[in-house]
BAFI-3210 file (N, C-alpha, C; in Angstrom, 3 decimals, decimal comma, padded with zeros to 6 digits):
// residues 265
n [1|2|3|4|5|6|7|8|9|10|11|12|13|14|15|16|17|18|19|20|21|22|23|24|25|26|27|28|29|30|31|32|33|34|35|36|37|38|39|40|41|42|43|44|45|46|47|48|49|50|51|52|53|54|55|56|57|58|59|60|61|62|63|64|65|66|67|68|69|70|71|72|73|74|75|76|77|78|79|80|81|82|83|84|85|86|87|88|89|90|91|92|93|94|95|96|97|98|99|100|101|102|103|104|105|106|107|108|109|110|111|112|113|114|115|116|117|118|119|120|121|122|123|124|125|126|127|128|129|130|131|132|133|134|135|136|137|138|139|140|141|142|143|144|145|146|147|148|149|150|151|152|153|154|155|156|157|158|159|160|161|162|163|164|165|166|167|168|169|170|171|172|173|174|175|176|177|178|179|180|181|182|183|184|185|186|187|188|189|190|191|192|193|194|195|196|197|198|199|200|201|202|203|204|205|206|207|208|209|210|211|212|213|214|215|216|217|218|219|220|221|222|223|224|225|226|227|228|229|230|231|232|233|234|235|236|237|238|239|240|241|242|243|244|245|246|247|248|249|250|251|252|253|254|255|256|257|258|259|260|261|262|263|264|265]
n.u [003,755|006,783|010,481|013,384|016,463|019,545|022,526|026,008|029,384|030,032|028,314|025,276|022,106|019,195|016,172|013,518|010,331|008,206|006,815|007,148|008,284|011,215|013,325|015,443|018,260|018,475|020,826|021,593|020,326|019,745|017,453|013,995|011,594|008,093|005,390|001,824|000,897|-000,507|-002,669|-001,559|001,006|002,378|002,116|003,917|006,240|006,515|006,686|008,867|011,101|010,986|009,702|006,861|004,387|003,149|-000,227|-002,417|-004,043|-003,158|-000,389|-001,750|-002,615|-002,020|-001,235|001,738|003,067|002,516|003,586|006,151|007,956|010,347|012,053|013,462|014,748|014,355|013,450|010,330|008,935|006,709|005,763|004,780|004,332|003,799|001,452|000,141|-002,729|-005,133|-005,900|-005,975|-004,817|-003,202|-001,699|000,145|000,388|003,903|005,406|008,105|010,589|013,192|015,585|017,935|020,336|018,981|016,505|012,999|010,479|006,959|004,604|001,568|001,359|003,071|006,502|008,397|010,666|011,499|011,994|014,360|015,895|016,247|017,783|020,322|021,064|021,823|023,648|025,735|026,562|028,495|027,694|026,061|025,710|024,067|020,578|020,160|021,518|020,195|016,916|018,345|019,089|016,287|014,674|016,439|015,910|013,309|012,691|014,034|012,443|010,285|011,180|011,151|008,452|007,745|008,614|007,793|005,100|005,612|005,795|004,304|002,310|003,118|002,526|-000,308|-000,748|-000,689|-002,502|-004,623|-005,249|-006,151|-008,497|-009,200|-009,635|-011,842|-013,798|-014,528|-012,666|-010,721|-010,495|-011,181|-008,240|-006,982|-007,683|-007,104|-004,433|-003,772|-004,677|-003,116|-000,668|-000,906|-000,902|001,548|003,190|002,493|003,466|006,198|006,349|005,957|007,930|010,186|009,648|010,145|012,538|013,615|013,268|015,297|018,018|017,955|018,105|020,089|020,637|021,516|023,313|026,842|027,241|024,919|023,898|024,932|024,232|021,376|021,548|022,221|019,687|017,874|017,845|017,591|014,498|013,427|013,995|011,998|009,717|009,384|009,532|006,962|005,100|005,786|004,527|001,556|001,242|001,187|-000,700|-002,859|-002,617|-002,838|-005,987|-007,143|-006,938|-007,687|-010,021|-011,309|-011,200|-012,722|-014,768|-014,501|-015,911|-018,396|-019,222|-019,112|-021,020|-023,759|-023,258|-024,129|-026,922|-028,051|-027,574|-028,678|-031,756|-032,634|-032,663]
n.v [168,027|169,150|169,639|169,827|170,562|170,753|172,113|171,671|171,923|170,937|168,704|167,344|167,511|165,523|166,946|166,063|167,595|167,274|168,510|171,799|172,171|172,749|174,307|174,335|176,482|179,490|179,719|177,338|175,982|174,785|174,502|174,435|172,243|171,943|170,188|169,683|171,817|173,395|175,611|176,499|175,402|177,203|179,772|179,113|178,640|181,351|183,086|182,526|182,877|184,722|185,147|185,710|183,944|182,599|182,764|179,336|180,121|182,759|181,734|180,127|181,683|183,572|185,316|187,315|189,163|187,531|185,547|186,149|187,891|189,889|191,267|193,811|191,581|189,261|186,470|185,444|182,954|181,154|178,422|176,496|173,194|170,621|168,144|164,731|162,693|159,675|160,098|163,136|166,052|168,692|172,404|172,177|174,518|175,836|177,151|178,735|180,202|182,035|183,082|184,749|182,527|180,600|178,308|177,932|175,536|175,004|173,116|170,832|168,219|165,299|164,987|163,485|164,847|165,819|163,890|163,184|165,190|165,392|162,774|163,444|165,520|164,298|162,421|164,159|166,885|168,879|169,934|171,656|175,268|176,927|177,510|178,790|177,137|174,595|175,324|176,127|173,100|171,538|173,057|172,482|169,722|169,406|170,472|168,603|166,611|167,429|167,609|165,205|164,241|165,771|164,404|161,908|162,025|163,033|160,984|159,476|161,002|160,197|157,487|157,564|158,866|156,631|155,052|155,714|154,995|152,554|149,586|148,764|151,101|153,288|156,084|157,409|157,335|158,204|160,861|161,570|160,898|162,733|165,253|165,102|164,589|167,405|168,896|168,037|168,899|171,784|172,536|171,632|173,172|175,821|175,381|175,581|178,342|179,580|178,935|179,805|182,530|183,399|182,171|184,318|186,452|185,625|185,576|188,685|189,584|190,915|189,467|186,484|184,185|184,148|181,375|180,182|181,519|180,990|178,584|179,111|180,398|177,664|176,617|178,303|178,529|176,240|175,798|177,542|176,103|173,648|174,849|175,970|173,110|172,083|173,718|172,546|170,115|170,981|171,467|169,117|167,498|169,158|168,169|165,797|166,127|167,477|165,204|163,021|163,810|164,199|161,503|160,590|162,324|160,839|158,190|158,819|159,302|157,262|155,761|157,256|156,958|154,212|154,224|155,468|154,134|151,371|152,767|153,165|150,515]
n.w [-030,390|-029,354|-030,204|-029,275|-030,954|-029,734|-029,850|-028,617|-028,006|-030,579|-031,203|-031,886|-029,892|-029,343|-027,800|-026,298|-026,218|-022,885|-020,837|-019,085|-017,191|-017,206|-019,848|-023,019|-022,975|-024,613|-025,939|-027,109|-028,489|-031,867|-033,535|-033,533|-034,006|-034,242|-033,622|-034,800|-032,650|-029,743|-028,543|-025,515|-025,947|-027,932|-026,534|-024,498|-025,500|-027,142|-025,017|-023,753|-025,687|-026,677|-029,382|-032,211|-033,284|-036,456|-036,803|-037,519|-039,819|-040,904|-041,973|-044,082|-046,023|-049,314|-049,800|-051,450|-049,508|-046,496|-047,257|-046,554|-044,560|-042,787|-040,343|-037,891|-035,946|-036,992|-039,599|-040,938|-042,662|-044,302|-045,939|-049,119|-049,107|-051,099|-050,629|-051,856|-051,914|-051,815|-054,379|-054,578|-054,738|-052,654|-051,169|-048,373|-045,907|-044,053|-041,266|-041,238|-039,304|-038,767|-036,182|-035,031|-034,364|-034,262|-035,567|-036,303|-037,090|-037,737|-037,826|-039,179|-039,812|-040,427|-041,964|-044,620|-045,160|-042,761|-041,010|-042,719|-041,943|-039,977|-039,073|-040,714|-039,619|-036,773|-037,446|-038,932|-037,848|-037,539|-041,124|-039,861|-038,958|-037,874|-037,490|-040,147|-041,576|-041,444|-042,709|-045,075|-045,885|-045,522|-046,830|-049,770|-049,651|-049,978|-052,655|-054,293|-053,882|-055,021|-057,353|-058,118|-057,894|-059,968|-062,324|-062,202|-062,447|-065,236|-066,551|-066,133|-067,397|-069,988|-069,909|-070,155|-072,407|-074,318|-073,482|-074,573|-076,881|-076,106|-076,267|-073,781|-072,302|-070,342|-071,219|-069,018|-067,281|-068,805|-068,808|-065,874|-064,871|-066,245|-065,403|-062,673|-062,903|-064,108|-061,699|-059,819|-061,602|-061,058|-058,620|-057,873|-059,204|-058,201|-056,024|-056,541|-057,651|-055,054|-053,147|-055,325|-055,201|-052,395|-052,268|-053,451|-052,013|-049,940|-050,961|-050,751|-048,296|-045,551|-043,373|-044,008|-043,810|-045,790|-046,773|-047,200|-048,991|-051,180|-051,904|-052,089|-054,638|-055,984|-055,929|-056,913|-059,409|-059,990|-059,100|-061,005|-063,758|-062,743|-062,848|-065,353|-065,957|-065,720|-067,084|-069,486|-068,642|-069,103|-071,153|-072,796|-071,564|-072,044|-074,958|-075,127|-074,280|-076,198|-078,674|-077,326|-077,283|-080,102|-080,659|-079,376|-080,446|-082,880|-082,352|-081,335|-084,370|-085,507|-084,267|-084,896|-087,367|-087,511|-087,077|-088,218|-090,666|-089,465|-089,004|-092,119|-092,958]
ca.u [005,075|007,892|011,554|014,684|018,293|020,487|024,141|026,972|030,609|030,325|027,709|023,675|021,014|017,675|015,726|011,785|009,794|006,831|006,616|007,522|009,255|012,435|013,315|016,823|018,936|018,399|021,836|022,519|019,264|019,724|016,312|012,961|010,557|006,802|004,358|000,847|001,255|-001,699|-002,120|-000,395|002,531|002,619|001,967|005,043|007,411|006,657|007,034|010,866|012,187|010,606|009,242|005,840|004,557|001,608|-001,254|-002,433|-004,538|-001,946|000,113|-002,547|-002,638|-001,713|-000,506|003,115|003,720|001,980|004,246|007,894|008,476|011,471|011,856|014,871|015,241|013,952|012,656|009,355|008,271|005,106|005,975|003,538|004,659|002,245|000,746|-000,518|-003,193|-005,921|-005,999|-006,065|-003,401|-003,279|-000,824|-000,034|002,032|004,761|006,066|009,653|010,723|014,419|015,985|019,298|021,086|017,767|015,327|012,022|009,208|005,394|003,975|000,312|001,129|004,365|006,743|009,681|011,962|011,933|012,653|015,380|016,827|016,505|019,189|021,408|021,533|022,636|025,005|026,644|026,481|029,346|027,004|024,928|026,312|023,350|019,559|019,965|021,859|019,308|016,694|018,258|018,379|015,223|014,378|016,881|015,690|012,040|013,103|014,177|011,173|009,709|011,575|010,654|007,543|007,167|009,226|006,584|003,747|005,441|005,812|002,376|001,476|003,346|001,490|-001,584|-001,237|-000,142|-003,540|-005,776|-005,582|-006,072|-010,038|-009,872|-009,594|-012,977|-013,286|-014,744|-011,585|-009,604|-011,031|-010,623|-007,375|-006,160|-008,556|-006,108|-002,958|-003,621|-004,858|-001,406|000,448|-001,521|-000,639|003,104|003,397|002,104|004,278|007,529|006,476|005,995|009,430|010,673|009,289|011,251|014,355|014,242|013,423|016,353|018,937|018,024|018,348|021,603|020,894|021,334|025,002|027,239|026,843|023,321|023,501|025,223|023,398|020,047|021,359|021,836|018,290|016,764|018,216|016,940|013,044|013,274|013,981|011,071|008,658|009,091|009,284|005,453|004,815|005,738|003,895|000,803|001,107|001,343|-002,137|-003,472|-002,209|-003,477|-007,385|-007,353|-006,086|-008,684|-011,716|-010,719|-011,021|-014,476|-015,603|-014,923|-016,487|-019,568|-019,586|-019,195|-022,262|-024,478|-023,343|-024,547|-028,081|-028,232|-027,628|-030,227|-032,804|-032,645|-033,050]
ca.v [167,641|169,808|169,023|170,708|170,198|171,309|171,975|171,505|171,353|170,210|167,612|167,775|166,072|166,218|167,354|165,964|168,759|166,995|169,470|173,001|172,857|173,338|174,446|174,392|177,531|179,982|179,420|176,051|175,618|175,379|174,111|174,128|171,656|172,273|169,464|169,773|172,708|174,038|177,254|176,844|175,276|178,789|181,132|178,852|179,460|182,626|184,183|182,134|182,951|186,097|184,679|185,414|182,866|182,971|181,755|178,686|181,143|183,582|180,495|179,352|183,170|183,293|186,608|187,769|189,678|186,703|183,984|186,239|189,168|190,037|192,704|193,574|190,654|187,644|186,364|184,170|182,277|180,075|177,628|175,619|171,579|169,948|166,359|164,012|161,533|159,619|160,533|164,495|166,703|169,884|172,131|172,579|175,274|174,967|178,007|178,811|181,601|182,508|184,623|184,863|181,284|179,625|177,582|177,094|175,381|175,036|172,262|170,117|166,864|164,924|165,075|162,807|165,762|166,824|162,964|163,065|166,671|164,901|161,731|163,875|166,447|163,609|162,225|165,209|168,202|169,280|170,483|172,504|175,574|177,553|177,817|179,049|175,911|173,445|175,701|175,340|171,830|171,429|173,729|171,613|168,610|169,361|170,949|167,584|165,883|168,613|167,332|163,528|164,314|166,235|162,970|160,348|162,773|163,083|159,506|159,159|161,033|159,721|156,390|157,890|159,128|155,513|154,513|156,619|153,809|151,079|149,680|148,723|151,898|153,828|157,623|158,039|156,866|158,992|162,332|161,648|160,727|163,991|166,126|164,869|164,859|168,899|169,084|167,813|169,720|172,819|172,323|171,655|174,574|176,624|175,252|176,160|179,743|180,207|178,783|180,818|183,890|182,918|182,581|185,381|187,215|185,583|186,212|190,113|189,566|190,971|188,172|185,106|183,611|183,419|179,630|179,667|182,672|180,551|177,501|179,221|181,020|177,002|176,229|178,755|178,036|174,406|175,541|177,909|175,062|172,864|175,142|175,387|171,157|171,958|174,246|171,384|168,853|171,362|171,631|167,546|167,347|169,866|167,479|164,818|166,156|167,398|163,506|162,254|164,892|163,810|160,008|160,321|162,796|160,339|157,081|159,252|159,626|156,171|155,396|158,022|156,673|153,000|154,304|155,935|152,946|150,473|153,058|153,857|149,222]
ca.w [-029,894|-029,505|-030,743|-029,295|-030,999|-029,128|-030,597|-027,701|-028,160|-031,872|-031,332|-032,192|-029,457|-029,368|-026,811|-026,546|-024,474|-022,934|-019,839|-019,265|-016,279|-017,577|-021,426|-023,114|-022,709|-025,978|-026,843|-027,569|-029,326|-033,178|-033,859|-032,428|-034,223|-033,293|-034,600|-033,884|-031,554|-029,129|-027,905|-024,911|-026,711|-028,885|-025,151|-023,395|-026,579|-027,650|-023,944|-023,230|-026,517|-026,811|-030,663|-032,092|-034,349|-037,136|-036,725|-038,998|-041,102|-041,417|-042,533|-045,143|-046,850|-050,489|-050,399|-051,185|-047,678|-046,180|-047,312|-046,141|-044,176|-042,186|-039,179|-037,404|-035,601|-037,292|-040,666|-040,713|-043,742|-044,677|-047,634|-048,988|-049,129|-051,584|-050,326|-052,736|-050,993|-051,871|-056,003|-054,578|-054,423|-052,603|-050,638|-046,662|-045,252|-042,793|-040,894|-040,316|-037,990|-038,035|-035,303|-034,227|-034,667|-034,247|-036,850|-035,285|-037,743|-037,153|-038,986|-038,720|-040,084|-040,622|-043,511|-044,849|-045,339|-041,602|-040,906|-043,427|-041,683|-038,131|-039,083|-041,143|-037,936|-036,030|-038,070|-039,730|-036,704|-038,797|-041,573|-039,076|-038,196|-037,715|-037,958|-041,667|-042,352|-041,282|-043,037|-046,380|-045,697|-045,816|-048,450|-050,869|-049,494|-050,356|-054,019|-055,031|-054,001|-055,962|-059,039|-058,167|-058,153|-061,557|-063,039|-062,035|-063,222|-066,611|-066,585|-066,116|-068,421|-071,169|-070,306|-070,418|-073,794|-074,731|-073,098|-075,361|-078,290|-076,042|-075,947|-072,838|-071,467|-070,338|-071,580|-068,128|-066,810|-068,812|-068,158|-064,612|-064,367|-067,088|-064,447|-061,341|-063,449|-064,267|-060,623|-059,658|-061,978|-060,585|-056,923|-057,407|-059,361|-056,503|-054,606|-056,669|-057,165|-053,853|-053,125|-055,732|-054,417|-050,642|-052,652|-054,301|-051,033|-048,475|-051,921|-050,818|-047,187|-045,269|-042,443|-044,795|-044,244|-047,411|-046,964|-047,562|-050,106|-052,276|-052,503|-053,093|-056,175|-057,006|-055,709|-057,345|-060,857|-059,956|-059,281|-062,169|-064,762|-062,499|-063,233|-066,683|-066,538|-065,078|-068,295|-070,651|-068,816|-069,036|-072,341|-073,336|-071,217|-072,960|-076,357|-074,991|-073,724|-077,501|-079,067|-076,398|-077,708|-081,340|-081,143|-078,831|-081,925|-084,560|-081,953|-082,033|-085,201|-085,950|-083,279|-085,672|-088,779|-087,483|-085,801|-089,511|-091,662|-089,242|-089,541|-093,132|-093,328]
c.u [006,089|009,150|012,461|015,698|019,467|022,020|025,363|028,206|031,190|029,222|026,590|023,247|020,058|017,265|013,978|011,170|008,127|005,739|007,208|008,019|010,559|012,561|014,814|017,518|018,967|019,622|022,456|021,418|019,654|018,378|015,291|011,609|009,218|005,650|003,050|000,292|-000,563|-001,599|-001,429|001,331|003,634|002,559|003,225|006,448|007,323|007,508|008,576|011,690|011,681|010,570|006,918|005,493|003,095|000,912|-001,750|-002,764|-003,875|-000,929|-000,133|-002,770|-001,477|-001,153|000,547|003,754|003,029|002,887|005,694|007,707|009,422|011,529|013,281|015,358|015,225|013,468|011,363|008,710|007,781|005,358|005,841|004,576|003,619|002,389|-000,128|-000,903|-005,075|-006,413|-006,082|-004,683|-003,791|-002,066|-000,764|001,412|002,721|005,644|007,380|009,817|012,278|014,883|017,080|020,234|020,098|017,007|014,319|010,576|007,943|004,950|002,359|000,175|003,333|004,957|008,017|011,183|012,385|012,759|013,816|015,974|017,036|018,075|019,970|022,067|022,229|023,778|025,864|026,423|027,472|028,748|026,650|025,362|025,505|021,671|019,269|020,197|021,098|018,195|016,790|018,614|017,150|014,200|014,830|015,911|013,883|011,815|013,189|013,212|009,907|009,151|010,855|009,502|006,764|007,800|008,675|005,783|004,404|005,423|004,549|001,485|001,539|002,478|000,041|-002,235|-001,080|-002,206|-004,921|-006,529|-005,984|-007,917|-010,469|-009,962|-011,281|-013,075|-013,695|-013,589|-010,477|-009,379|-010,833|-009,251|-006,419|-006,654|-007,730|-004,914|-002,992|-004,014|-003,542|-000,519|000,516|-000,776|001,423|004,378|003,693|003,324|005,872|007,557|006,863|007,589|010,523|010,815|009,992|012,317|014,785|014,340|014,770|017,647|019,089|018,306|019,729|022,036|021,203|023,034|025,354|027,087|026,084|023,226|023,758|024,796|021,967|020,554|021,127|020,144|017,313|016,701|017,193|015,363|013,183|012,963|012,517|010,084|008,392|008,733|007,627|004,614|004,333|004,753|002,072|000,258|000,954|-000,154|-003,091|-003,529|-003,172|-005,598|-007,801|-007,682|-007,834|-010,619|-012,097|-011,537|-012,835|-015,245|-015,728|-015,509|-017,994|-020,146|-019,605|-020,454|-023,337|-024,662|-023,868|-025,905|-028,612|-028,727|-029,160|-031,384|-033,521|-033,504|-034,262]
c.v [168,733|169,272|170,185|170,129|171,046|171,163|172,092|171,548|170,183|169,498|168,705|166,961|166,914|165,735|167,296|166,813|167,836|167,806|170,819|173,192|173,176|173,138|175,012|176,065|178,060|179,722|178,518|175,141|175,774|175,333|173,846|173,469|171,595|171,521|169,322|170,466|172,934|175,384|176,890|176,713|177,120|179,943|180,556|179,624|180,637|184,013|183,652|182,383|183,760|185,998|185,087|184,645|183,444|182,218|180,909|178,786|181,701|182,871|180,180|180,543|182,950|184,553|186,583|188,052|188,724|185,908|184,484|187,286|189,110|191,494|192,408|192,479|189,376|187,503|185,048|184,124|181,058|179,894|176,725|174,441|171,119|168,321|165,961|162,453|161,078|160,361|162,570|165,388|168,263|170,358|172,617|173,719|174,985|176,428|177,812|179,990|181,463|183,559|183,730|183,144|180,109|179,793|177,469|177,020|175,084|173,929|171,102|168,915|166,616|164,801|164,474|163,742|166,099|165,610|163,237|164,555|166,079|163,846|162,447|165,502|165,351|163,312|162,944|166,442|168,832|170,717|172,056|174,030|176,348|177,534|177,343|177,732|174,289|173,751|175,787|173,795|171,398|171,714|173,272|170,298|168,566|169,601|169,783|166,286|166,391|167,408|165,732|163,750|164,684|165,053|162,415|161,321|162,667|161,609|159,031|159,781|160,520|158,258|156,455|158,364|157,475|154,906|155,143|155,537|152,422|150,998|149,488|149,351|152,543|155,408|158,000|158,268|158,195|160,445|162,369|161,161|162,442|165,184|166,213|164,998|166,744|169,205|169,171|168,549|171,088|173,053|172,629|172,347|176,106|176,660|175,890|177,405|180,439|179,987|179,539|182,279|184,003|183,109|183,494|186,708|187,830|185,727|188,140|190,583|189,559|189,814|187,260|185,163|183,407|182,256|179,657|180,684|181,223|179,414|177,972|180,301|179,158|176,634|176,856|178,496|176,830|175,029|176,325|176,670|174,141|173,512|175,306|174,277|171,295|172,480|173,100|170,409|169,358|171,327|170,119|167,386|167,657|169,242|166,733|164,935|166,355|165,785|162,880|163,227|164,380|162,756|160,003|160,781|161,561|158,862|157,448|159,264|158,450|155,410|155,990|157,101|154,727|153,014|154,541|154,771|151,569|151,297|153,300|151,743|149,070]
c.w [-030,223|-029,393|-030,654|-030,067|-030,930|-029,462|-029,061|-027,659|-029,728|-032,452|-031,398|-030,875|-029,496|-028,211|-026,873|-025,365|-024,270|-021,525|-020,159|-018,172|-016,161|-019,336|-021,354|-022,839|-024,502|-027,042|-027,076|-028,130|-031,056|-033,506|-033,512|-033,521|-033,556|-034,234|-033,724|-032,803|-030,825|-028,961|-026,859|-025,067|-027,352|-027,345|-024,884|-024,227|-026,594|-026,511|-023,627|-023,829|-027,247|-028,995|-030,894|-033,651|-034,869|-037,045|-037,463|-040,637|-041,308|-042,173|-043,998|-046,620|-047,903|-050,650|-050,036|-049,750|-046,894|-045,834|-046,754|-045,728|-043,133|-041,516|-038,963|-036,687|-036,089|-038,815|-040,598|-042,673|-043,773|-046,218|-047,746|-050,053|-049,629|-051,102|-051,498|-051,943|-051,302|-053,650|-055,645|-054,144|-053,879|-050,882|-048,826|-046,276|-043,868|-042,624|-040,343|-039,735|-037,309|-037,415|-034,740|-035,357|-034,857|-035,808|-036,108|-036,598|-036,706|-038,192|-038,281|-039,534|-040,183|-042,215|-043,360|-044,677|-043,961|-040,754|-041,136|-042,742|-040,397|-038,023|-039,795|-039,808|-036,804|-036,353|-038,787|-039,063|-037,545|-039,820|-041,033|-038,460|-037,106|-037,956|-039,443|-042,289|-042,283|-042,102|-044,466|-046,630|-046,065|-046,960|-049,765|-050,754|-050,051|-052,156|-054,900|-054,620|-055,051|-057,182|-059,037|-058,745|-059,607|-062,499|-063,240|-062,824|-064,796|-067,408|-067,201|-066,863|-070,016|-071,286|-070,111|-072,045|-074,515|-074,381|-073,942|-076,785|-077,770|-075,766|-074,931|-071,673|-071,319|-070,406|-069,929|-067,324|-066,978|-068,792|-066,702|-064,206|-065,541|-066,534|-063,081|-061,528|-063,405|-062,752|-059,447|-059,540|-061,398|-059,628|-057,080|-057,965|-058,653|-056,380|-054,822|-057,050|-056,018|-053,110|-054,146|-054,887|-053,016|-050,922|-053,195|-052,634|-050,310|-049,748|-051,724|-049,408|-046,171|-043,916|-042,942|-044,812|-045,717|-047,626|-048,120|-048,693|-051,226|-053,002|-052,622|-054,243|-056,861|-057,281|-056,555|-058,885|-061,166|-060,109|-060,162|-063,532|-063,982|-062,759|-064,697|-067,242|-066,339|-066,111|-069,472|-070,488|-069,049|-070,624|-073,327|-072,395|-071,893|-074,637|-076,040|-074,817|-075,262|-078,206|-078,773|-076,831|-079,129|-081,302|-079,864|-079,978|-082,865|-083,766|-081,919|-083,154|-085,861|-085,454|-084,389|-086,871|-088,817|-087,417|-087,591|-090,526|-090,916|-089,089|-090,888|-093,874|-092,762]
res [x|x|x|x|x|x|x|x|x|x|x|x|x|x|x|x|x|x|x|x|x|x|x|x|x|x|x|x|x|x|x|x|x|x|x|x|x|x|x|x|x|x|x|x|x|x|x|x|x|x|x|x|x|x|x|x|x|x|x|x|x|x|x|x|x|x|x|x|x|x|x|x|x|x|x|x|x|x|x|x|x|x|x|x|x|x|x|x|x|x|x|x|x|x|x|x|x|x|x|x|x|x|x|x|x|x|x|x|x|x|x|x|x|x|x|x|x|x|x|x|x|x|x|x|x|x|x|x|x|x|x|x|x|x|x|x|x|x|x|x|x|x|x|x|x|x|x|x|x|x|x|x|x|x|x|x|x|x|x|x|x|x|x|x|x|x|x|x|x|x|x|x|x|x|x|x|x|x|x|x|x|x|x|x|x|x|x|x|x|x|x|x|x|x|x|x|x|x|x|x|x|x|x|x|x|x|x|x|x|x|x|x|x|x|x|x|x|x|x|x|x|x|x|x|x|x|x|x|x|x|x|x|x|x|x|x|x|x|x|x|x|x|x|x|x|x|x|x|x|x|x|x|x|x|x|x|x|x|x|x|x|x|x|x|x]
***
């Protein structure tokens, strides 16, 4: 599905493309949402709005010049959105591709944040002036799902250490859930490097409106401190797998010292 929003005389609408016989006019496009794309989706765009987009592998690439590069006309960046589904966590990238006044993402599943950027584009056009400014939109708006996210996890782990004394927990249990917690923490780590690494980029970039300069110096402050919160909680796992190695040692050793005493009768 493709997703125009078209800016007009103040106002936002959106524009659902389900043909190609006519496509909005370049300049009254702020935003070109692209979910699920095909190839011909990527041939119709690329040739009307003279854009070339990366491919999903190019997307999925872990390397530095991978995830941001910028030419004279445009900047495209791939920044990886971690999903947590099904006790597994791991992360998906989502291409952006600014040029000119335009935003245009690439994405292969749906995400709350792009929801949450769609009703605040309606109701606050205002906001919007440009591309960039929908762009860090999104980029805040994902930052503090970030943080949610590392909240509950520390949550969870504090009642996991709570669960270490209780009997009617199962050690199998709790190795696999301190195996998915660091699996977790892993992933949404990633994810705020790599968002680091973006902000430190478009902070060096002479295209980036003062707007937007100025709220990713706050942004970046913000994932700085979240990745350290990801440190700490690495380090209280790491307490805990100890704690939890400990108290199996001395249940062994209490198993021994029983097997001991009824063979010795």
């Amino acid at each position: 599905m493709i997703k125009f929003y078209l800016k007009k005389k103040g106002r936002i609408s959106l524009y659902t493309q389900d043909s190609f016989e006519t496509l909005p006019a370049k300049e009254e496009i702020l935003w070109i949402d692209i979910t699920f794309p095909s190839q011909n989706d990527f041939k119709i765009i690329e040739s009307e709005y003279n854009l070339e987009f990366p491919t999903r592998q190019e997307s999925q690439e872990i390397e530095v010049s991978s995830r941001f590069w910028e030419d004279e006309d445009d900047i495209t960046i791939n920044s990886f959105f971690m999903i947590s589904e099904d006790k597994h966590s791991y992360n998906e990238s989502i291409s952006f591709i600014l040029k000119d006044h335009m935003l245009i993402t690439i994405r292969y599943r749906e995400f709350k944040t792009f929801n949450d950027c769609e009703k605040k584009l309606l109701s606050a056009p205002n906001l919007f002036i440009s591309g960039y400014d929908v762009f860090g939109y999104i980029l805040e708006s994902r930052i503090d799902i970030d943080a949610d996210i590392i909240e509950n996890l520390s949550r969870s782990v504090t009642t996991l250490r709570k669960q270490l004394f209780s009997d009617e927990t199962d050690n199998e249990d709790i190795l696999e859930i301190i195996s998915r917690f660091e699996d977790m923490n892993t992933m949404i780590r990633d994810s705020l490097i790599d968002k680091q690494r973006i902000i430190s980029s478009m902070l060096k970039s002479p295209k980036v409106p003062q707007s937007l300069l100025n709220n990713l110096k706050i942004m970046i402050k913000d994932v700085n401190s979240l990745i350290e919160y990801t440190k700490y909680n690495f380090d209280r796992l790491d307490y805990i797998h100890n704690i939890f190695l400990g108290l199996l040692g001395i249940e062994q050793n209490k198993v021994v010292k029983i097997f001991t005493v009824v063979s010795v009768i």
